[in-house]
C-alpha positions in Angstrom: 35.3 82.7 125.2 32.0 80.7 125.0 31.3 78.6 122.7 28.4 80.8 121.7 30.4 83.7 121.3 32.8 81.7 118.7 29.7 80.4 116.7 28.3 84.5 116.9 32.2 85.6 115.6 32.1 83.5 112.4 28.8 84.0 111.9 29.5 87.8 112.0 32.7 88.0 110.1 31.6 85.8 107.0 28.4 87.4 107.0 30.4 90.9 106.4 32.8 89.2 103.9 29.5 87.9 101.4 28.0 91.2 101.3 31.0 93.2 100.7 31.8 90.6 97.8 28.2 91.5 96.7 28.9 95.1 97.1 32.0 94.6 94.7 30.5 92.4 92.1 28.3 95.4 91.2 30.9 97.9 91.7 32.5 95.7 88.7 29.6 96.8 86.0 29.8 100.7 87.4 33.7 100.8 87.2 33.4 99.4 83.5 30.6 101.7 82.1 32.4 104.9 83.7 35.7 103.2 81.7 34.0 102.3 78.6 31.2 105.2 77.9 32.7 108.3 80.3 36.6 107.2 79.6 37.2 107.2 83.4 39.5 105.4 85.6 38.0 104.1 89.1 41.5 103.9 91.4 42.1 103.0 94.9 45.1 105.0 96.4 46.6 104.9 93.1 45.5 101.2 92.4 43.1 100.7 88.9 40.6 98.9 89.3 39.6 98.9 85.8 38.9 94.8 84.6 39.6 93.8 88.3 38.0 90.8 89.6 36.0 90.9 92.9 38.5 90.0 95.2 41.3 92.1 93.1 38.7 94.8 94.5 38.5 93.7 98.0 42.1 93.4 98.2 42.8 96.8 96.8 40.5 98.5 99.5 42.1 96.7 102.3 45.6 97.6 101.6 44.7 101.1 102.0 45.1 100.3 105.7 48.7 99.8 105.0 49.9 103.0 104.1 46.7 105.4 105.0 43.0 104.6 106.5 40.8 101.6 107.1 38.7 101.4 103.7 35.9 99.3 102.4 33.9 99.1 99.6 31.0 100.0 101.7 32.4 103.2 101.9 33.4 104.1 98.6 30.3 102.0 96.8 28.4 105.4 97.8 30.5 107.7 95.5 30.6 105.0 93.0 26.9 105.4 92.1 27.0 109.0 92.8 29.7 109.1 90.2 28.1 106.8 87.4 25.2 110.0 87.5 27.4 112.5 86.4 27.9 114.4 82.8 29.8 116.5 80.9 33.1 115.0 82.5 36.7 115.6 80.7 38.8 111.8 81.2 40.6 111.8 84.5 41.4 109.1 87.1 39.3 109.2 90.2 40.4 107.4 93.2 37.7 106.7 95.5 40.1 106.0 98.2 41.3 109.3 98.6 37.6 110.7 98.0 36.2 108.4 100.5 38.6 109.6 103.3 38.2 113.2 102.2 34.4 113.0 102.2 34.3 110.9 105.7 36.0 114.1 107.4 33.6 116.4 105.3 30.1 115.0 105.3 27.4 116.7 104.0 25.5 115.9 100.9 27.2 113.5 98.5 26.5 114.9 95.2 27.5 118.3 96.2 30.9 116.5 97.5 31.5 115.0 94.3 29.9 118.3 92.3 33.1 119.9 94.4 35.6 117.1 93.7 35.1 117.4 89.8 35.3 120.8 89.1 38.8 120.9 87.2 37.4 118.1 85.1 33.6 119.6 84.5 32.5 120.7 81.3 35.7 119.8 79.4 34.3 116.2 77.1 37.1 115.9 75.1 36.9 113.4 71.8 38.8 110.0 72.0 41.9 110.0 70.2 44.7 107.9 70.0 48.5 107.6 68.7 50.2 104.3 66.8 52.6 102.6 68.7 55.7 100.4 67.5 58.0 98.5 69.2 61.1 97.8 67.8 62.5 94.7 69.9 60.1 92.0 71.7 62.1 91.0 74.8 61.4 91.4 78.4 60.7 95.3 78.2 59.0 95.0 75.1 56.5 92.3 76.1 55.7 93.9 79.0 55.3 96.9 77.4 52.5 95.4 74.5 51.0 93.9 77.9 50.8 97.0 79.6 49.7 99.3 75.9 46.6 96.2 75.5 45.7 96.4 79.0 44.5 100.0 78.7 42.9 100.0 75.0 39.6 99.7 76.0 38.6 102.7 75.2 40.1 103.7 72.0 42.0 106.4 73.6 45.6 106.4 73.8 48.3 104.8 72.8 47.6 101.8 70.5 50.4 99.3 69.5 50.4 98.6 65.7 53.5 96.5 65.4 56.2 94.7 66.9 59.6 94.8 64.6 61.8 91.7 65.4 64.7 89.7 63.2 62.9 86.0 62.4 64.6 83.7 64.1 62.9 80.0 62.5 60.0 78.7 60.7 57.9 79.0 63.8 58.7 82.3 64.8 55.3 83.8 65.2 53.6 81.0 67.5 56.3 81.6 69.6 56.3 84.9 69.8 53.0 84.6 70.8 53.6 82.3 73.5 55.6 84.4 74.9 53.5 87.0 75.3 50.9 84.8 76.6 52.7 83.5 79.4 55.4 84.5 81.2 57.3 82.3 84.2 57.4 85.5 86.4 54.3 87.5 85.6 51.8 84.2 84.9 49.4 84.5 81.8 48.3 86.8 79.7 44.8 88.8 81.2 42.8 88.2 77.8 42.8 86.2 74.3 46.1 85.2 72.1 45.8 84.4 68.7 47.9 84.2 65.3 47.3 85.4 61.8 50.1 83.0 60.2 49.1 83.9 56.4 49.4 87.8 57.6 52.2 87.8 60.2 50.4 89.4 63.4 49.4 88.5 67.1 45.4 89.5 67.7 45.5 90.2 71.7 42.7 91.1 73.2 41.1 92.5 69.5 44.4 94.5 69.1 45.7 93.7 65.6 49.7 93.3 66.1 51.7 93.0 63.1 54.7 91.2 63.0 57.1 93.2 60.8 60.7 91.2 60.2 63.5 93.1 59.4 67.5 93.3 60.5 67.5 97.3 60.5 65.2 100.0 60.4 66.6 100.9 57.2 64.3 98.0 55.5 60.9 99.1 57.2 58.0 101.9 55.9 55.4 101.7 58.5 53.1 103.2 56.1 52.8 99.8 54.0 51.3 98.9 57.3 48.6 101.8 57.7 51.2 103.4 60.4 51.5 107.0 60.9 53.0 110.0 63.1 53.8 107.0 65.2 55.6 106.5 68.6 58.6 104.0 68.4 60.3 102.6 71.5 62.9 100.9 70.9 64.1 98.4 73.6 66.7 96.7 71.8 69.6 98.7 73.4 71.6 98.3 70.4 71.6 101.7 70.2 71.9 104.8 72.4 72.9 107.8 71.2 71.1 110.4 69.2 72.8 109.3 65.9 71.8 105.6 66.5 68.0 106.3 66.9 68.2 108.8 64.0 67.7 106.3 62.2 64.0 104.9 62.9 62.8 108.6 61.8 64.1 108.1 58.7 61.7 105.3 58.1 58.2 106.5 56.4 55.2 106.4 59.1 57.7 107.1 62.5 57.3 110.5 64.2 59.6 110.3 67.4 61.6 107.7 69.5 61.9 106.3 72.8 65.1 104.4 74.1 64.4 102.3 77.0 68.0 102.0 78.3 70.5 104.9 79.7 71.8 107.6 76.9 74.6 108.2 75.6 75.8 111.6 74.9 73.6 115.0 75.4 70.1 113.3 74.9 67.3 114.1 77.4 67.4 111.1 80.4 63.6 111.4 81.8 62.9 110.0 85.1 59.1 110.1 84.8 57.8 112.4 87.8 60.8 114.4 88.3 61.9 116.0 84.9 59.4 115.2 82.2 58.4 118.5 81.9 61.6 119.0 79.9 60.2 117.0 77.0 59.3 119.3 74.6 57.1 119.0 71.4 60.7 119.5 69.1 62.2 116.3 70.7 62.0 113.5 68.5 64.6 111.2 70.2 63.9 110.8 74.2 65.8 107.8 77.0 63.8 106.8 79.5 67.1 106.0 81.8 67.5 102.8 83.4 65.2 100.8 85.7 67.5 101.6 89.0 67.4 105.6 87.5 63.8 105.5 87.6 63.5 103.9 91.2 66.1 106.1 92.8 65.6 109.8 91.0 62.4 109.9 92.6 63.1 108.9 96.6 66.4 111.1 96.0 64.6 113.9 94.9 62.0 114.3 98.1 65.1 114.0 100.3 66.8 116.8 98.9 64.4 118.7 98.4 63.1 118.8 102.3 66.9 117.7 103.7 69.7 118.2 101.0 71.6 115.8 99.9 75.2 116.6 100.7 76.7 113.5 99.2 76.1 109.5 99.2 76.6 105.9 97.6 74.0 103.9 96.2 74.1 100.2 96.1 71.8 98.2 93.7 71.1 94.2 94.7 69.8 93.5 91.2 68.3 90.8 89.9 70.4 89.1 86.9 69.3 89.9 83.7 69.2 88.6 80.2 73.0 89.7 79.0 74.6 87.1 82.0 75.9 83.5 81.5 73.8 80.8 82.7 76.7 78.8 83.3 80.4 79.9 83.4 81.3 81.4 80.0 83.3 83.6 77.9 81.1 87.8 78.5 83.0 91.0 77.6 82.3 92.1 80.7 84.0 92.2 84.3 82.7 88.5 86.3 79.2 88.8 84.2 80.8 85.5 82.7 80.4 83.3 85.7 77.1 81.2 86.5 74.0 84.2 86.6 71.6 81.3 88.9 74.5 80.3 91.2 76.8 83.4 92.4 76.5 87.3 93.5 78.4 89.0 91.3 79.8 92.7 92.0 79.4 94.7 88.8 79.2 98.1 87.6 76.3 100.7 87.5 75.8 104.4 85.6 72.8 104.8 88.2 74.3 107.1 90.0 75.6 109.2 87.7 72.9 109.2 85.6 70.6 110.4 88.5 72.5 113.6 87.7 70.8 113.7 84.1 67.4 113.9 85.4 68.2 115.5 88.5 71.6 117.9 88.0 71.5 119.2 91.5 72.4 115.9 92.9 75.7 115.7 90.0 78.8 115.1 91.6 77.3 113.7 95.0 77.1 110.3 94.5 78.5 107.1 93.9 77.6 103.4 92.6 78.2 100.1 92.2 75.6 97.0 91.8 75.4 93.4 92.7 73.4 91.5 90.7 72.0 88.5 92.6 70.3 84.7 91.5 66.6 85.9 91.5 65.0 86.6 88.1 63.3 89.9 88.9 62.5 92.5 91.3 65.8 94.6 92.9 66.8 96.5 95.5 68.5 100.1 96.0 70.3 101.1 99.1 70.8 105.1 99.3 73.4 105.6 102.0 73.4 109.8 101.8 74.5 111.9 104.3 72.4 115.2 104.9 72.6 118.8 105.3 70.6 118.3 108.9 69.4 115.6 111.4 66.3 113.7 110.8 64.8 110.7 112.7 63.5 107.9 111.4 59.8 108.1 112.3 60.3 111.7 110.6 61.7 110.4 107.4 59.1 107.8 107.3 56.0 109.7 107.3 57.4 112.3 104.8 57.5 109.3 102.3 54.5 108.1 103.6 52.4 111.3 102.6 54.2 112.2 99.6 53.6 108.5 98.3 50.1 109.2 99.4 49.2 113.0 98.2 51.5 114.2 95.6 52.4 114.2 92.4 55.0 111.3 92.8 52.3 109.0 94.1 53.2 107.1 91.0 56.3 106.2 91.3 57.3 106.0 95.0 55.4 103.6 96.9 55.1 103.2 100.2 55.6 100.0 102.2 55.7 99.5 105.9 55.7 95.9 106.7 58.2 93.8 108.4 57.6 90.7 106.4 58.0 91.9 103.0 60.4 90.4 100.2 61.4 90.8 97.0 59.1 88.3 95.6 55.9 90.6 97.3 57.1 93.5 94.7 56.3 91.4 91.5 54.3 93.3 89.0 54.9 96.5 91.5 53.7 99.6 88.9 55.4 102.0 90.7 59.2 103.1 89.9 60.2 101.9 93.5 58.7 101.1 97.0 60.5 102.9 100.0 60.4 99.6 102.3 59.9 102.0 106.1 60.5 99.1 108.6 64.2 99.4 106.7 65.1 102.7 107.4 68.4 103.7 109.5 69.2 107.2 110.9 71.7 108.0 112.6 72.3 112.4 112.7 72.5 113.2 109.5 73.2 110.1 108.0 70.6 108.0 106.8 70.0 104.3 105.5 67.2 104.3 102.9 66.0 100.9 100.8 63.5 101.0 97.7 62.4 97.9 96.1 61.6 97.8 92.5 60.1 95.9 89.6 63.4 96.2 87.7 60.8 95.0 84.5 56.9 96.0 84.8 57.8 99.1 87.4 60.5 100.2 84.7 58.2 99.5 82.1 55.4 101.6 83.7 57.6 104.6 83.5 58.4 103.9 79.9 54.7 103.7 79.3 54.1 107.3 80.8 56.4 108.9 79.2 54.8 107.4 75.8 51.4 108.8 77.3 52.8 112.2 77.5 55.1 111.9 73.9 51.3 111.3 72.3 49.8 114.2 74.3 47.2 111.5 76.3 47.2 112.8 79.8 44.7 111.8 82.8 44.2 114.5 85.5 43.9 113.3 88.5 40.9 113.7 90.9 40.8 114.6 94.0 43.5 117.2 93.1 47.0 116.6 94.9 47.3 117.9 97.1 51.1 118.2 97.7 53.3 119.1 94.7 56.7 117.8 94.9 
């Protein structure tokens, strides 16, 4: 290659680069005014893009090519301004991935494409509304939980947290609350402003006014000495999980219904977000959102059976270690969760499996469990080892994930990864229930070797938030239509 030709290359390539950075800094002011004035959500194959940053953008268009087409914003900065032009639209998510690919085999006019797209959502404004939030408990879930309910206030539709409800531990108990929330050692800062009103109690994030209510038992609170009502409580304590446990937050003045983030116990609904929330019904007042491993598994489990029946299997969780370990050898209840969480593997016990069964009862009876929790702080791993009513090859297997992580109604929660340099740390802040890793795959007849990554925190948390979304009757349609339902 001539020297001329290397000079021509980079000349070409960062020429391409600058005005596709141009193309997305004015995509950010379009994506924003369709957020804040039309109550729209720009996505890319199931990405937001709402409060991205240019090269948040840029990246989010080029890892389309991983699991579907090359995309730029070149091509979807066309339907972009198209879109901004339309009126009389109900709130929905429109991802411009899918409508870019859709209109690139089409063609024809642009505005009669998108005039097409919209129809489900033409015609039906609907007023902003929005439901009080509380969560009772501000650890790891609950955190990421405020994170997640802030993020997605802009609009003053949805869910809006009112108050946190902790124990006070010291003097200085609301700075560092705060500072927890504002920065985090695996998820980095806070995306917005922190601040404290000490003579008040509350955290102001982002505008959102968070009061700080201290109590040792929900007997001691009435939410509606804090202008909370009808609200939504999650409670991510785990301290309790049965129906009678949770009873009590609706006894307290201002709470309407309850969500557990932990495994049930007893007959209460498990919901595995995607496969059986349509069992919630507007008479249940106490819901569980299962476990984080439920919520990756159910899903991936599901898709199988339902193309290849699942005649019976074992699922093995590599889980990170959590909060409840020993840092250092120590007296725990538990089986070897007393020995050193950061230095050993240690083999423990998981209701995954079973609890699959909640969500999904034809899989109840088929399949077995155990869990390894490992020394990495976050993101785990499920191994489904199931054997099948019929052969399947592994290039098969693969790109039935592939378009049901791609096209259906599950695009939120199974994700779709085919890469063979991925690891755990590359799942961080993953906001899908699980990532079906392809290059892992084994098949072998009917047996098959399946691995899903997960976000055991934000991709749990994720779930937990749409189930919220639903509890408080704010749903997004989704545009273009699926168009596979699983």
């Amino acid at each position: 290659m001539s020297k001329e030709t290397i000079v021509a290359l980079h000349s070409e390539h960062f020429g391409r680069w600058k005005n596709r950075e141009e193309i997305a800094e004015r995509m950010i002011a379009l994506i924003g005014q369709l957020y804040r004035e039309k109550d729209i959500i720009i996505t890319v194959y199931g990405r937001s893009l709402i409060n991205r940053s240019v090269i948040q953008i840029l990246k989010a268009h080029r890892r389309a090519r991983m699991i579907a087409v090359e995309l730029s914003v070149v091509d979807t900065m066309p339907l972009l301004e198209a879109l901004v032009k339309f009126d009389n639209i109900a709130s929905c998510e429109v991802d411009l991935g899918k409508l870019a690919a859709d209109y690139e085999q089409k063609g024809g006019d642009i505005n009669e494409f998108l005039q097409a797209a919209l129809t489900p959502v033409a015609g039906n404004k609907c007023e902003p509304k929005t439901r009080d939030v509380v969560l009772y408990g501000f650890g790891r879930i609950g955190r990421i939980l405020a994170r997640l309910i802030i993020e997605q206030t802009g609009v003053g539709r949805g869910l809006s947290l009112k108050a946190i409800v902790v124990r006070k531990s010291s003097e200085n108990d609301l700075s560092k609350r705060a500072s927890l929330l504002r920065r985090d050692s695996i998820h980095g800062s806070f995306e917005g402003t922190i601040s404290i009103d000490e003579e008040n109690e509350a955290i102001i994030a982002n505008g959102n006014y968070i009061k700080v209510i201290y109590a040792g038992s929900p007997a001691e609170v009435d939410y509606t000495q804090y202008g909370i009502d009808n609200a939504l409580l999650i409670d991510n304590t785990g301290k309790w999980r049965d129906a009678e446990g949770l009873a009590q937050h609706l006894k307290c003045p201002g709470v309407a219904r309850v969500i557990l983030t932990a495994p049930s116990k007893g007959e209460m609904k498990n919901v595995v977000y995607g496969v059986n929330h349509s069992d919630i019904i507007d008479s249940d007042q106490i819901i569980s959102a299962a476990s984080c491993t439920t919520n990756a598994i159910t899903p991936v489990l599901k898709v199988i059976n339902d193309k290849y029946t699942v005649e019976n299997g074992h699922v093995e969780t590599v889980h990170s270690f959590t909060n409840d370990q020993n840092l250092i050898d120590n007296y725990h209840k538990a089986d070897r969760r007393g020995r050193a969480a950061t230095l050993n593997m240690v083999i423990t016990e998981t209701g995954a499996a079973k609890a699959v069964a909640k969500a999904l009862p034809v899989l109840k009876g088929k399949l077995t469990g155990n869990s390894v929790r490992v020394p990495t702080p976050n993101v785990s791993l499920a191994i489904l080892n199931l054997n099948l009513a019929q052969e399947v090859s592994t290039e098969e297997i693969n790109e039935y994930i592939r378009l049901i992580s791609l096209n259906s109604n599950l695009q939120g929660q199974i994700g779709y990864t085919n890469s063979t340099e991925v690891v755990s740390s590359d799942f961080i802040g993953s906001r899908t229930a699980g990532v079906y890793d392809a290059q892992a795959t084994i098949t072998s007849g009917n047996r098959v070797t399946l691995y899903v990554w997960y976000d055991n925190e934000v991709g749990y948390s994720c779930q937990v938030l749409r189930i919220a979304e639903q509890m408080a009757g704010v749903v997004y349609p989704h545009i273009p239509v699926d168009s596979v339902s699983v």
